[in-house]
N, C-alpha and C positions, 0 to 999 in steps of 0.2 A: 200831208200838207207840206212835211219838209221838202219831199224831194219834187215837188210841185213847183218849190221856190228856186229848187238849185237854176243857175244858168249853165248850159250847154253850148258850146263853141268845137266845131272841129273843121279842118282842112287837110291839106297837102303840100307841103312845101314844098320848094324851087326845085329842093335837094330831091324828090320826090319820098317823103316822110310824110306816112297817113297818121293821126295827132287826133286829139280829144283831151279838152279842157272842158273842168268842170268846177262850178265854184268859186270864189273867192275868198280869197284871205291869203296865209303865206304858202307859198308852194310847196307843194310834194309830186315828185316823179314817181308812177310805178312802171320798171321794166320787166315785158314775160322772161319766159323761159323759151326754151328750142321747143320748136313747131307749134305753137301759142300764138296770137296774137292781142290787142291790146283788151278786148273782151270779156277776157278770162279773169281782169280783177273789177268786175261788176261788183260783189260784194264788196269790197276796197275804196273803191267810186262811191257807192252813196254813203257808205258810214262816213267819210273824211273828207268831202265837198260839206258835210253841215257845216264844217270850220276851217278850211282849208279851200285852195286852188290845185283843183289834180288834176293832173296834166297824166295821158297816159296815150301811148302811140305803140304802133306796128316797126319792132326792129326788120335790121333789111331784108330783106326777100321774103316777109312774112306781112299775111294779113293784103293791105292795098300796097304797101311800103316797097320801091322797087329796091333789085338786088344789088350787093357791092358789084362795083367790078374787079375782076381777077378773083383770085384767092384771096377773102379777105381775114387779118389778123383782129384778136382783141381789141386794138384800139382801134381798129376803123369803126366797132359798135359804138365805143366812149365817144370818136369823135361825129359819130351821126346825132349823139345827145347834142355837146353842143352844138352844132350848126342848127338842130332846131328850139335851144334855147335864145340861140342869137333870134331867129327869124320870129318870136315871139315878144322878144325883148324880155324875155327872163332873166337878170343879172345871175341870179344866188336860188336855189332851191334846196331840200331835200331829197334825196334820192334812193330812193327801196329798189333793190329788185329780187326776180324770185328765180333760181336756180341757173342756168348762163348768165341770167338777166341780173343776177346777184355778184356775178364775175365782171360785168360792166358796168354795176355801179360804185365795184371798187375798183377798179379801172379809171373808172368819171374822176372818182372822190382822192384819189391818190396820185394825178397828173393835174386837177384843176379842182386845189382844196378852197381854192377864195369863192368858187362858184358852188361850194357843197357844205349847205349847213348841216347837215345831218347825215349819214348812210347806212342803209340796212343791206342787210345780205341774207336771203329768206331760204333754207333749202341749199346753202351755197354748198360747194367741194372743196377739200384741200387738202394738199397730199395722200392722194388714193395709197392704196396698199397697192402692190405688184397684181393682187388677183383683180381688184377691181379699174387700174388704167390697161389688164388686160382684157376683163370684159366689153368695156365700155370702147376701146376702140375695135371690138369687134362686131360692135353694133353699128360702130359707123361705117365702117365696110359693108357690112351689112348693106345698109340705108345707101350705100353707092351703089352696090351691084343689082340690088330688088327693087330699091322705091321706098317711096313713104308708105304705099296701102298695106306692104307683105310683115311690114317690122310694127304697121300699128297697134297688132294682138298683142306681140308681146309689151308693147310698151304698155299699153293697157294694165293687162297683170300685174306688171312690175311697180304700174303706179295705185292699183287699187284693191288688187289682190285676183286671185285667181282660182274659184269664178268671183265674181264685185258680189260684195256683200248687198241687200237689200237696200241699204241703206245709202250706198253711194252712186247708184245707179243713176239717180237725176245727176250727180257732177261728172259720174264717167261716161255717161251720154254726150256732154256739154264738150268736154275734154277732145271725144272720139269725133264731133264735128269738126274741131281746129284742123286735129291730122289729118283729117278725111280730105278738108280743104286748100293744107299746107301748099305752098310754092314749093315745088320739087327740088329745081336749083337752094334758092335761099334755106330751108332745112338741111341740106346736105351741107352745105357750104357752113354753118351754124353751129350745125352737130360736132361737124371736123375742129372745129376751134374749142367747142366745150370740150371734148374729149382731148385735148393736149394741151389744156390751160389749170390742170389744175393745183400747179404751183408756179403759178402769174404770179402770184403775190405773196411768196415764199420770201421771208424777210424783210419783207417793206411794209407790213401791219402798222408797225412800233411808227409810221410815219402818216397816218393817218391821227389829225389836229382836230378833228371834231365828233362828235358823239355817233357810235355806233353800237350797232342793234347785228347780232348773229343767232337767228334762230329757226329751227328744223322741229321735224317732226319727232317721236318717241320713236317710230318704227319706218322712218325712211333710214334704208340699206346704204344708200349710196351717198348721200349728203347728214353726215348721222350727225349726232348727238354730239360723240368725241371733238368730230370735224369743226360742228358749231366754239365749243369751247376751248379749240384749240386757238381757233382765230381770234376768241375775245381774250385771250389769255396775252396773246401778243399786239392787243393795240389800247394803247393810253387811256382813251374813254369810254368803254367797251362792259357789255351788259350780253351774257349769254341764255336763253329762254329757247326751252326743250315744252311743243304743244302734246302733253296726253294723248295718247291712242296714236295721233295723226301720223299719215303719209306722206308722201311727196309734195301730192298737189292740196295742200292743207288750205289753202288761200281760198279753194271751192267746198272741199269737204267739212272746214274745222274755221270756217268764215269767221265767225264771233269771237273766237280764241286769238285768230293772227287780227282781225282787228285792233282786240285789245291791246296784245300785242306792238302794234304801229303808233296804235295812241300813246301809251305810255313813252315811247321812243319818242315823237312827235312834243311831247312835252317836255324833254330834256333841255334844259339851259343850253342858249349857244354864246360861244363870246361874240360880243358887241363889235 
């Protein structure tokens, strides 16, 4: 019956920005991750539209969402948020996002704090080790010279294990349709930015003014644990939450856990 009541709104903006609002009440943005689009926080959408307005869209070259032009940097993701908060007249929201998508919510929340009552960073990276900004930009080379189809096994493995446990075969099925269906351009172009962004925000934590949420999986390799607590260690309002067992893509796997999760962030005092 609840989600009977929810109200569903989606478009395409000017900017061409594919968008899905759900809900009312006070806002929360969720942004994916590289080669995801906005789909993938289906469990996020119905727990958080019973009390909330979620707004969740296709960053650029992903999902309907057309690509940047040129090469684009980190802030051209932050500034595709706002251009479609303006276009909806969203003053102020919340902002989650889950692994790039968590790179451009603090991105959002760290250039336009008046328009960010809250930001979470789900999965986020920060300061890789020498082995891992080596691995990781050799995946996106990778992903320049093959494609999206030849690198999706391994991404696969790396996000659910290898071979996928019984258990997570309904979310790495889900997952392996995004890729399958990725924009070639916008994925590569995506990738290139998460892979050499992951001390974006190396010293400017301590400058984030509202309530933040940094939380990872038990057994994600790449966005760990440390990484989470490194980040809440260095920002003023900052709460670090490490999910049991979980992986990468915990949002689909470990749904009930990063909900609650959300919620409890979502309930945080903001100043008035």
């Amino acid at each position: 019956m609840i989600a009977e009541a929810i109200v569903t709104e989606s478009g395409i903006t000017r900017h061409g920005t594919a968008w899905t609002v759900t809900g009312t009440g006070e806002p929360v943005v969720l942004i994916h991750g590289v080669g995801m689009q906005q789909g993938v926080w289906g469990p996020q959408v119905l727990h958080l539209a019973r009390t909330h307005q979620v707004l969740v869209y296709d960053m650029l070259g992903h999902g309907a969402s057309l690509p940047a032009q040129g090469a684009p940097i980190l802030a051209d993701y932050a500034n595709q948020l706002v251009e479609l908060l303006d276009e909806l007249g969203i003053s102020s929201a919340s902002v989650a996002g889950h692994s790039m998508g968590a790179l451009v919510a603090l991105e959002f929340a760290l250039a336009h704090p008046q328009r960010s009552r809250r930001v979470a960073a789900l999965n986020a990276v920060y300061r890789r080790t020498q082995d891992q900004r080596d691995a990781v930009l050799a995946r996106a080379q990778a992903l320049r010279e093959c494609g999206a189809p030849a690198t999706a096994g391994p991404t696969l493995a790396r996000w659910f294990g290898d071979p996928v446990p019984p258990e997570l075969q309904r979310a790495a099925t889900e997952v392996a349709g995004y890729l399958e269906g990725v924009q070639p351009l916008g994925y590569a172009q995506a990738y290139a930015v998460f892979a050499s962004s992951d001390e974006a925000h190396v010293g400017k934590l301590d400058k984030l003014v509202m309530p933040a949420l940094f939380c990872t999986g038990e057994y994600d390799a790449n966005s760990s644990p440390a990484m989470a607590q490194a980040m809440a260690a260095e920002a003023p309002i900052a709460m670090a939450e490490v999910i049991p067992g979980a992986r990468h893509m915990m949002n689909v796997t470990d749904a009930e856990a990063v909900n609650a999760s959300l919620s409890r962030w979502l309930d945080t005092p903001v100043a008035s």
